[in-house]
C-alpha positions in Angstrom: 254.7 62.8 245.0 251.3 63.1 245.6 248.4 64.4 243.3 248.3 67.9 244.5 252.6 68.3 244.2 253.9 69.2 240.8 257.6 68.6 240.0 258.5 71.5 240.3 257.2 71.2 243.9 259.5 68.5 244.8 263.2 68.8 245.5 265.7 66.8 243.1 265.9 63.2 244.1 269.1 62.8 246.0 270.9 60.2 243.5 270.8 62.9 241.4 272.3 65.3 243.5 275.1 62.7 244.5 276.1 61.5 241.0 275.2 64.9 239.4 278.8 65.9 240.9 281.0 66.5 237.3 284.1 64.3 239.0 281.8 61.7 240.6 279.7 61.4 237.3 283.2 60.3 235.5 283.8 58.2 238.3 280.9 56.1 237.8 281.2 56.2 234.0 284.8 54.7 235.0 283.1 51.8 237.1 280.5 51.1 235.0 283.5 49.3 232.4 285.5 47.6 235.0 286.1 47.0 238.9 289.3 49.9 239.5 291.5 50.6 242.4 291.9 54.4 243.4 295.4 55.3 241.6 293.9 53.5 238.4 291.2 56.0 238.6 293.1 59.0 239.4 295.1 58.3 236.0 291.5 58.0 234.2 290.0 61.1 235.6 293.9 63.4 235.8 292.8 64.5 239.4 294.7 64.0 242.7 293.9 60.9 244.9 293.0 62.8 247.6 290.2 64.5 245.6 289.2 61.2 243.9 289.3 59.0 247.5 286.9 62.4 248.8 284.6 61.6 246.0 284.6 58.0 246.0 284.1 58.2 249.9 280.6 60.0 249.0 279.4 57.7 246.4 279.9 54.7 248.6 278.6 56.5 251.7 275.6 56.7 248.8 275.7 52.9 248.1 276.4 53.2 244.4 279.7 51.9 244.8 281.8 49.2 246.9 284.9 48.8 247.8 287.0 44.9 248.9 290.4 44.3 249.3 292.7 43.0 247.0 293.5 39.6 247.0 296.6 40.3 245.7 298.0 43.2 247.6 295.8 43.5 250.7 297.5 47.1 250.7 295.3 48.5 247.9 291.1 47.8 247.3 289.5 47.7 244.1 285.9 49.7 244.0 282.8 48.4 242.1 280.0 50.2 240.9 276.4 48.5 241.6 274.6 48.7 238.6 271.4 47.0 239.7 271.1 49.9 242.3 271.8 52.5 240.1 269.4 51.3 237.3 266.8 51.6 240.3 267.4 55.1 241.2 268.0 56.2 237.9 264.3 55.0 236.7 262.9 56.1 240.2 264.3 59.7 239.3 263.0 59.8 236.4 259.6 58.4 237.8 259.8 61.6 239.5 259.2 63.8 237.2 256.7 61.6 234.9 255.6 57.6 235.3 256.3 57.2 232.0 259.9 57.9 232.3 260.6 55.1 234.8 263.5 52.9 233.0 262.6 48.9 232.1 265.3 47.3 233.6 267.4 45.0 231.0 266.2 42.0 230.3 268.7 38.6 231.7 267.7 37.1 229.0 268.6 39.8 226.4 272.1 39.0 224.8 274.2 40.2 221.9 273.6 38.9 218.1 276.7 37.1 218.4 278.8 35.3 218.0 281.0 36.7 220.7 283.7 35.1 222.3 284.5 35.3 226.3 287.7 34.3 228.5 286.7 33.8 231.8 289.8 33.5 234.0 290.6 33.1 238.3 293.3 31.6 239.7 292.0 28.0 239.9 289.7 27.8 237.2 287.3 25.9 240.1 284.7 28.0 240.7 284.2 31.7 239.7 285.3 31.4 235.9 283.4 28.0 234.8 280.6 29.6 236.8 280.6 32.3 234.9 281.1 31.1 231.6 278.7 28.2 231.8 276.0 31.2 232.7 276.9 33.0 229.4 276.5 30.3 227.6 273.1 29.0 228.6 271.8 32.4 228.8 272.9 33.5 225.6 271.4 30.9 224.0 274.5 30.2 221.8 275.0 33.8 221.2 278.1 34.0 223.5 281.3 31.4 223.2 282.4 31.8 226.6 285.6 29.1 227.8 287.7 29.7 231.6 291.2 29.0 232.5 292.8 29.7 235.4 297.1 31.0 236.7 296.7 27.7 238.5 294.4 25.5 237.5 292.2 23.0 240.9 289.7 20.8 240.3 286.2 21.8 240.4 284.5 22.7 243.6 281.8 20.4 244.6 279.9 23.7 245.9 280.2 25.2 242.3 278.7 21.9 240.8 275.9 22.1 243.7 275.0 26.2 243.4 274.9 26.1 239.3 273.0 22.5 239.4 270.2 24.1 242.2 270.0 27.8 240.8 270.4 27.6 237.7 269.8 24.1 236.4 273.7 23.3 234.8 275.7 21.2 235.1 279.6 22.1 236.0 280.1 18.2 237.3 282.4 17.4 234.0 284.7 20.5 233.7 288.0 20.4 233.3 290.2 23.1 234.6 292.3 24.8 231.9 295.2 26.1 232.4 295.6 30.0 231.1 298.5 29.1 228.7 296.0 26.5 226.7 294.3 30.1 225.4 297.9 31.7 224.6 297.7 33.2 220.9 293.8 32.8 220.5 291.8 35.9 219.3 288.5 36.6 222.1 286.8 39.6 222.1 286.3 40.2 225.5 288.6 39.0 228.3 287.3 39.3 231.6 289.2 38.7 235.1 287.4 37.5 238.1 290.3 37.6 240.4 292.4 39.9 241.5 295.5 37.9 241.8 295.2 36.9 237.7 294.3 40.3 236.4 298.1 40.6 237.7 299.2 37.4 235.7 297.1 37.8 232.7 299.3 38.1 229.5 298.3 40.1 226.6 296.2 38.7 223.5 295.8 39.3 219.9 293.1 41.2 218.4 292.8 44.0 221.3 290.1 42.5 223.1 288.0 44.1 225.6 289.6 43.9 228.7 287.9 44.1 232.3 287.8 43.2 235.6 285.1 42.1 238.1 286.8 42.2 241.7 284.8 39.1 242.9 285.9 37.5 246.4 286.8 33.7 246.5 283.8 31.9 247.7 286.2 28.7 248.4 287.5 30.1 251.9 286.8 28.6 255.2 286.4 24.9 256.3 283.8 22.3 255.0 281.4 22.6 251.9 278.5 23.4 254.0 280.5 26.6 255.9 281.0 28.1 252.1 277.6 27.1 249.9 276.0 30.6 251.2 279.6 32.3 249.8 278.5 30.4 246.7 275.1 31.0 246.3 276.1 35.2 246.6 278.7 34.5 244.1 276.5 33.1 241.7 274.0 35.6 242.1 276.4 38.7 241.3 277.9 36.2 238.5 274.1 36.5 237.2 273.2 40.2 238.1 277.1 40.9 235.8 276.6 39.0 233.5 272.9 40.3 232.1 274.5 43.7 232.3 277.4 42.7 229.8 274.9 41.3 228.1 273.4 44.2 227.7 276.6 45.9 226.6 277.1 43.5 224.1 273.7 44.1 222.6 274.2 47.2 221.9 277.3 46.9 220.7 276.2 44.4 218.1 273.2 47.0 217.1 275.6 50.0 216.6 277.7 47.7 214.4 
C-alpha cells in the first residue's frame, strides 16, 4: 500500500477472504488443536464430507493446510494446518490496514509456568518422540517434563543422535527406548502422538489429558544414514516450529489459570 492508497482503497487481503469462509474458519480452528482426517472433521463441524473435502480442497489450494497419507491406512490422509504461515498472513493482514497491527510472532523460547507433563509417543520410540521430547525439555528450560515411548520400541537412530547433536546442541546418544506400557496408569497432561500407526494403539490415561496428534512422516525410510539425514533435518525443524507453538498454548493456558 503505498502512501497515497488508504485502506479503504485496497481490496481485502486474500487470506482473509479464504479463511473468512464461516465452514473453513471452523476448519482451521479444528486444525489448529490436532492433525485430523476428513470424516474426523465432518463429525467436528456436523456437515457432509463432500462439503468439508470442497472446503478443505480450497484451504490447501491456499497453502494453510496439508494433507499426507496415513501410515496406517494408506486409504485415508490426515490434514495439518501450518501455523507458521498462517501467523504470517494473519500479521501481514493486519499490516494492511495499520503497521502497528502487524502480529510478533511467538517467541520459541516462550514456554508455560509449568510444571507440565508431556508423552511423546511413535512406534519405535527412535527418532520422532525422543526428538521431540528432548526439545521440550531444553527449551522449556525445566518448565516442561516431557518422557517418549513407543507401540514398539528400536533403538535409537544414529541420524536422530546426529540432527539433535548439530541443530540443536543435545545429546539423544544415551536414550533408551521405552516401551508405551512403562507409562500405563501415569497421570500427563498432554499426550501427544507423532505417528499415525500409534494414535491407533494408544490406550486411554488417567486424569483426561490433552490429547493430539501431529501427522509427522517417518524420517527412517530409505537405505543408508546419509540417503535419510535431510528427512531428519525437516523432521526436526517442524519438531521445532510445533513445538514453540504448544508452547505457546501452554502459556496461556497457565496465565488463564
Amino acid at each position: 500500500m503505498t502512501a497515497s492508497q488508504r485502506p479503504a482503497d485496497v481490496p481485502p487481503p486474500a487470506f482473509l477472504q479464504l479463511a473468512g469462509h464461516p465452514l473453513r474458519w471452523r476448519l482451521l480452528g479444528e486444525l489448529a488443536r490436532s492433525d485430523r482426517m476428513v470424516h474426523e472433521l465432518t463429525g467436528l463441524v456436523g456437515e457432509p464430507q463432500n462439503l468439508v473435502s470442497y472446503h478443505l480442497g480450497k484451504l490447501r489450494d491456499g497453502r494453510l493446510v496439508s494433507s499426507r497419507r496415513s501410515a496406517a491406512d494408506r486409504r485415508d490422509a490426515y490434514y495439518a494446518l501450518d501455523l507458521a504461515r498462517v501467523g504470517e498472513l494473519l500479521s501481514a493482514a493486519g499490516g494492511a490496514l495499520h503497521p502497528g497491527l502487524r502480529l510478533a510472532p511467538p517467541r520459541r523460547e516462550e514456554a508455560p509456568g509449568g510444571p507440565v507433563r508431556v508423552l511423546f509417543l511413535c512406534t519405535g520410540n527412535s527418532a520422532r518422540s525422543p526428538m521431540a521430547a528432548a526439545l521440550a525439555r531444553a527449551r522449556s528450560g525445566g518448565a516442561v517434563e516431557a518422557v517418549s515411548a513407543g507401540s514398539h520400541p528400536r533403538p535409537v537412530h544414529p541420524n536422530a543422535v546426529r540432527v539433535m547433536r548439530e541443530t540443536f546442541g543435545l545429546d539423544l546418544a544415551a536414550h533408551t527406548p521405552q516401551r508405551l506400557d512403562a507409562f500405563a496408569g501415569q497421570r500427563f497432561d498432554w499426550v501427544i502422538s507423532l505417528c499415525d500407526r500409534v494414535r491407533e494403539a494408544c490406550p486411554p490415561f488417567p486424569g483426561d489429558p490433552q490429547t493430539i496428534h501431529w501427522s509427522i512422516a517417518n524420517p527412517a525410510t530409505g537405505n543408508g544414514d546419509d540417503v535419510t539425514y535431510p528427512l531428519f533435518q525437516e523432521t526436526a525443524a517442524e519438531l521445532a516450529t510445533r513445538i514453540a507453538f504448544l508452547f505457546a498454548v501452554l502459556a496461556d493456558r497457565t496465565a488463564a489459570d
